[in-house]
N, C-alpha and C positions, 0 to 999 in steps of 0.2 A: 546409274547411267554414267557420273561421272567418275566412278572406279573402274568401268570399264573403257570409256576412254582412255584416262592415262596407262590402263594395262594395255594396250593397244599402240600406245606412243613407245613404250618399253620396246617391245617387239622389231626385232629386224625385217628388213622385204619377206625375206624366205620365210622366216615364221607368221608372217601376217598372210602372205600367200596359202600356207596350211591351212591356218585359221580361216582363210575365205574358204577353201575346197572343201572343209571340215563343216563348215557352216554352211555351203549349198549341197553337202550331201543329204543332214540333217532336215532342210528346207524340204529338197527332194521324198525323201521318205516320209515328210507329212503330206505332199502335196500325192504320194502315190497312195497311200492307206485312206488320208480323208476325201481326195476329189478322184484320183485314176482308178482306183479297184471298184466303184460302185459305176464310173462309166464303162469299165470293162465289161462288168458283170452285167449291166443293161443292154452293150453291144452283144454280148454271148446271147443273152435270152433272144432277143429280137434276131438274132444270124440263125438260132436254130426253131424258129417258128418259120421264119420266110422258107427252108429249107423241108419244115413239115409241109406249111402249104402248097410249094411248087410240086410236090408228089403226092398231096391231097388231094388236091385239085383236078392233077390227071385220073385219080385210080376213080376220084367221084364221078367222075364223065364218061369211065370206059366201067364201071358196074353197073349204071344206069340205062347202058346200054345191052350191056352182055351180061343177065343177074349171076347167071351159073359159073363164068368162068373167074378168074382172078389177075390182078394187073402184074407187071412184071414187078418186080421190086431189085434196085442192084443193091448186092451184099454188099457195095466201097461205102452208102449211103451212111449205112449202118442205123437206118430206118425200119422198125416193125410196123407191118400193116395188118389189120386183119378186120371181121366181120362178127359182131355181136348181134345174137338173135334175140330181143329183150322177150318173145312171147314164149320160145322155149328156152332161153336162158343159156342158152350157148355162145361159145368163141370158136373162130375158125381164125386159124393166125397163116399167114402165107408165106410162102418159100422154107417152112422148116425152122419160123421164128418162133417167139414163146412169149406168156405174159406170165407174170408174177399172180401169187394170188393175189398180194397187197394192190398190184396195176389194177386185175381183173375186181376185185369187190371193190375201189375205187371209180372204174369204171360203170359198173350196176348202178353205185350211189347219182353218177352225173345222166344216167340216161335217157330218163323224164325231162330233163333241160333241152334237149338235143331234137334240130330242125335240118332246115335242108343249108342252113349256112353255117360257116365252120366255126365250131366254139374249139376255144382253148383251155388248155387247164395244166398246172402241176401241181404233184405226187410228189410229196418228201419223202422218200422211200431211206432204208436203210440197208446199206451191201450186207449181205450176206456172210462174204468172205471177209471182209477187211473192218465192217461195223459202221463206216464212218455212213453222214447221211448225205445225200445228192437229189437234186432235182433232175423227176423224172416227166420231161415235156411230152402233151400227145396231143392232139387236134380230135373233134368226132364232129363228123357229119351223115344227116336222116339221110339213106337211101330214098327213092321211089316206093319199093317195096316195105320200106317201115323198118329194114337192117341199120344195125350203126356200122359207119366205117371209120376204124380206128388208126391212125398212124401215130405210135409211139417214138419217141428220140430216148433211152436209154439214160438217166444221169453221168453216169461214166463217158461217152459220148461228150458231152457238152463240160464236162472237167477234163477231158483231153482237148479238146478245141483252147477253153479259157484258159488254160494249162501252157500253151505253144504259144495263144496272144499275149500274156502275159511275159511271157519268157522270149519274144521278140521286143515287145517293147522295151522291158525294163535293160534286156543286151542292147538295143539299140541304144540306150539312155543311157547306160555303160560306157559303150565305145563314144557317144560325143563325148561325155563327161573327163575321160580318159582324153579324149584327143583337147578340149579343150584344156585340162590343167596338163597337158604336154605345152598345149601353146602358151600358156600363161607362164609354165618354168620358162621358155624359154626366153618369153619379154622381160621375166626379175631378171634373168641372167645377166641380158642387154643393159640393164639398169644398174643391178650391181657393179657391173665391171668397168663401168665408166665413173659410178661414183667412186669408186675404191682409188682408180686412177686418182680424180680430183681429190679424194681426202687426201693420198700421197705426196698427190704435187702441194697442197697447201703445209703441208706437214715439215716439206724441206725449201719450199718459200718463208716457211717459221722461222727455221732453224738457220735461214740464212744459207741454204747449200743451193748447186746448179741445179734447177729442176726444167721438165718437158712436158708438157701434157699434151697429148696426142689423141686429142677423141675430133671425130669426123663426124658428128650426126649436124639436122640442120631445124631438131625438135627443142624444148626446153632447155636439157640435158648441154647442147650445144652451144643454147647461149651462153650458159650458165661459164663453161669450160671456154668460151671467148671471151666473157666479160674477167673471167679470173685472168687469162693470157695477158687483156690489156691490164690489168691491174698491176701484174709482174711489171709489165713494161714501164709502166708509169711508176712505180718502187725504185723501178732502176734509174729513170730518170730523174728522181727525186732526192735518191741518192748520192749520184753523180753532183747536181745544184747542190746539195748539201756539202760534199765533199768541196768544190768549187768556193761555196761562201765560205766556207771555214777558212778557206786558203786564204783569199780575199780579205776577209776579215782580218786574216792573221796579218799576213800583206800590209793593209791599210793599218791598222795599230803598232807595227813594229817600228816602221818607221818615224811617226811622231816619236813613239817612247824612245828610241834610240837618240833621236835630236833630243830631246829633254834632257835626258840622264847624261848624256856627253858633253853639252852644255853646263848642265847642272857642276859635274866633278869638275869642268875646266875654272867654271868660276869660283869652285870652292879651293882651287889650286891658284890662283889670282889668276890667270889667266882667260883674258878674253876674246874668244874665237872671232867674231865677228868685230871687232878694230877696240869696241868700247863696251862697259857693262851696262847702259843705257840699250845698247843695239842689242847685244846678246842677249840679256833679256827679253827684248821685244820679240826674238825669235823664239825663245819658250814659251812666253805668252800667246804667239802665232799657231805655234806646232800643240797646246792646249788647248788651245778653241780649236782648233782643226780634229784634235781628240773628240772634244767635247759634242760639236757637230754629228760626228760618228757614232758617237754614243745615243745622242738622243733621237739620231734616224732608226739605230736601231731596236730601240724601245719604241719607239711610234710603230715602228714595221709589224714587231711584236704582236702592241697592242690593238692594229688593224686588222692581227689576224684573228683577232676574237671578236670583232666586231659585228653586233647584231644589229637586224630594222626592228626596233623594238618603239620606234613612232609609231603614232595616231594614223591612221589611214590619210591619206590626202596630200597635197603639196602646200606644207605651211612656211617654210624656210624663205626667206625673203632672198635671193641669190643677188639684187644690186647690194644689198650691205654688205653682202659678205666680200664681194667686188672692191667694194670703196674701202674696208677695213684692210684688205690685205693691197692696195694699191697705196694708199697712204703710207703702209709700213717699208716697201719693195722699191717705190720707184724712186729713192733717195740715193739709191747703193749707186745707178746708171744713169743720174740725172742728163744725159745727154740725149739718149731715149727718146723719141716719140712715143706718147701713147694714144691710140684712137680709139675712142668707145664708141659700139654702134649698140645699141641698150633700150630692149624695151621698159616701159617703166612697169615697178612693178612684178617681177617675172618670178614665181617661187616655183623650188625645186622641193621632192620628198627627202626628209632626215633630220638630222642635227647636224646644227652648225659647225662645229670643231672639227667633224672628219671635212665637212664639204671646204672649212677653213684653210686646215691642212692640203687638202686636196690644190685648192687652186691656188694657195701658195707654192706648191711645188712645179706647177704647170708654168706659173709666172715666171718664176724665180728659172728655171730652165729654159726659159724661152729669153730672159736678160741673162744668161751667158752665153748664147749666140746670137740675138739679135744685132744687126749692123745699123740700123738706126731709127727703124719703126717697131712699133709691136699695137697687134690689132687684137681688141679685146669685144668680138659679139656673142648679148645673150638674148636668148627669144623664148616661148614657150617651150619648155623641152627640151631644151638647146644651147651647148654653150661653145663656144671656138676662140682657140686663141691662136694668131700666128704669130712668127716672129721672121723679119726678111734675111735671115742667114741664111746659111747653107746648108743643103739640103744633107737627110740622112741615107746612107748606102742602103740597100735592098734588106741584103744579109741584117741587120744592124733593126730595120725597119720593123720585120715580122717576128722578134722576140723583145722587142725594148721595153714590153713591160713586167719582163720577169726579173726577181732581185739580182741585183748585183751584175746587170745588164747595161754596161757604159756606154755612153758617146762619143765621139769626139776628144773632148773636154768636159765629158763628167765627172763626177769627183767622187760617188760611192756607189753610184745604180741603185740607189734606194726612193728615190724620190717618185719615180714612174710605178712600179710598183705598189708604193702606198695610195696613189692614186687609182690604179688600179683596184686594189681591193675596194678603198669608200665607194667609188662608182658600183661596180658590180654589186655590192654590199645592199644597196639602195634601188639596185633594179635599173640602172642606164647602162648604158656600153658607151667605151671607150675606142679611138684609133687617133693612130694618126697615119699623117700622107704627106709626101713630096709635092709641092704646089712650083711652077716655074718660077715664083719669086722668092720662094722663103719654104716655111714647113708649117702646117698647121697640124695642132691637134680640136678634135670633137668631139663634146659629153653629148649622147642624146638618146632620150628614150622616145619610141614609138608610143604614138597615140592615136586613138580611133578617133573619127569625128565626135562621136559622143559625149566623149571627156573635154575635145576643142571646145564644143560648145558651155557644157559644165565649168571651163575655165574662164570662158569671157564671160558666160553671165557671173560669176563670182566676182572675176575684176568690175562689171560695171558695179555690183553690189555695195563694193567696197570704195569705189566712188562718190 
């Protein structure tokens, strides 16, 4: 079974299409030889007895009345009738019809059996002409008078009848069959030519060339050739960003290296660009942490993007420490600062600490270089917010700020939003932010059913 499987996976539409046609012909031809040809053949018997009896039946009711004379019989019937005398051992056949010897001494042998209700009976007789053998049907019914009355049906007869059944049925079976693997070419068709399309287009989406895919359907096949369209799209857009950071990148690194190394030869020639070799140095020291900065946002960016939930189910992270650690580090740089914490006690989020670390150092750390002179720090179950009362972000500026290399204002690499982005989503929250009339807030938070609400306080009282 399972060599025919994978020979089956081998196979293209169009040959699997054969193979089904090929395979319900074969079905077909057992279902006609073991089940259709013995219901045929039981229809034929029974259509050519009802058709003896309906002219048994008359010719018994008009001899019974009229001994001497004879019923009509029509020649289209193709019905022998006739009248057996068992005491003198005669046949009278009517209208110029005939019995066989083999009918007639098969008839003597059944005549002792025979009353005034109709028996049946076949005669495997063998043609004369041709050899072959056929059933020869006849009905006998007791006269009044003590005559048999005989109506034969011919074997030949009931092989031309089962002969035309057969040969309507099995043409009808034909022409559906016929019409159905028309209609079936022509849904592989359908199928083919649109896959062919998509294997094309993906072929020169490979190879990096202009491609189009142009399928119209609103079945499988369609999503299939929408989902690729937006995929293209999304390539290009990802392209473009790539293209953009590299610039960026280059951009932000050129310049520190250039102040370094120009610096560098000035002071190796004695010359000191900024008045003393105390001060110029401190500006290559500057322009190398501002390197160095660059560098390590972009190995964290990196390393964000490989970052798995590969925690314990649950929310075990304790998110006030992680608050307090990176507050302790952060709030020295702006000591001018207000800071307000609205904090419930207690409050754990899902993960590990280092991305969540990272994370809300970057939020902080972004919120003190434009804060004017508060910054508000609330967390709650599921919930974290931070404002800062500066100035608000433009629209444009708003609804892509957290993709890399996506500046502010006064940003300094567009990396820091972004890496916040990824831990968050990473961990199953969502991220925004919003224009508030005082300032700008950003908010972590995941939705939660009541169930888990409840799950969370009795845990906090637990741990109480």
């Amino acid at each position: 079974m399972k060599r025919i499987y994978l020979w089956i996976r081998e196979l293209s539409l169009t040959q699997q299409l054969i193979t089904i046609v090929i395979l319900v012909i074969g079905v077909f031809g057992v279902f006609l030889s073991a089940f259709l040809t013995p219901s045929i053949d039981g229809f034929t018997r029974n259509e050519m007895y009802r058709m003896l009896h309906s002219t048994h039946e008359s010719a018994v009711y008009y001899l019974n009345r009229n001994a001497e004379q004879h019923p009509f019989v029509s020649p289209d019937s193709g019905i022998i009738q006739g009248i057996y005398d068992p005491d003198a051992d005669t046949f009278r056949v009517f209208d110029g019809g005939s019995f066989t010897e083999e009918e007639m001494r098969d008839i003597r042998q059944n005549a002792s059996q025979a009353d005034s209700e109709i028996t049946d009976y076949i005669l495997r007789e063998r043609s004369g002409t041709t050899g072959n053998i056929s059933n020869v049907q006849y009905s006998v019914t007791r006269l009044k008078d003590g005559r048999l009355l005989i109506s034969l049906l011919p074997g030949a007869y009931e092989e031309q009848f089962r002969t035309l059944l057969v040969n309507s049925v099995v043409n009808m079976n034909v022409v559906i069959a016929g019409l159905l693997f028309f209609l079936l070419l022509l849904w592989v068709a359908s199928l083919i030519h649109p896959l062919n399309q998509i294997r094309n287009y993906a072929n020169r989406v490979k190879n990096d060339e202009e491609a189009e895919l142009n399928v119209n359907r609103r079945d499988e096949i369609g999503e299939v050739a929408e989902a690729l369209r937006d995929m293209q799209d999304e390539l290009e857009k990802q392209n473009r960003e790539k293209e953009e950071m590299i610039q960026n990148i280059s951009h932000d690194l050129k310049t520190p290296i250039a102040t370094i190394r120009s610096y560098g030869e000035s002071i190796k020639d004695g010359i000191y660009p900024y008045g003393s070799l105390e001060k110029s140095i401190d500006v290559i020291i500057e322009h190398a942490d501002r390197l160095d900065k660059k560098v390590r946002s972009l190995i964290t960016l990196n390393k964000m993007g490989y970052l798995l939930d590969d925690c314990p189910e649950g929310d075990t992270l304790n998110m006030n420490d992680v608050i307090d650690k990176v507050l302790l580090s952060l709030k020295v740089i702006r000591p001018e600062i207000t800071f307000e914490r609205i904090m419930d006690p207690e409050v754990f989020f899902h993960g590990d600490e280092d991305p969540w670390r990272i994370a809300v150092e970057n939020l902080i750390d972004n919120a003190l270089r434009y804060a004017r002179t508060r910054i508000s720090i609330q967390l709650h179950d599921a919930e974290l917010i931070i404002f800062n009362d500066g100035r608000q972000i433009d629209q444009a500026t708003l609804n892509k700020l957290f993709q890399p290399y996506e500046k502010g204002t006064d940003g300094q690499f567009g990396l820091g939003l972004s890496i916040v982005y990824r831990v968050v989503t990473t961990y199953g929250y969502r991220v925004e932010a919003s224009n508030l009339p005082d300032g700008v807030q950003f908010r972590i938070w995941k939705e939660i059913s009541r169930k888990e609400k409840r799950e969370k306080e009795r845990a906090r009282g637990n741990r109480k």
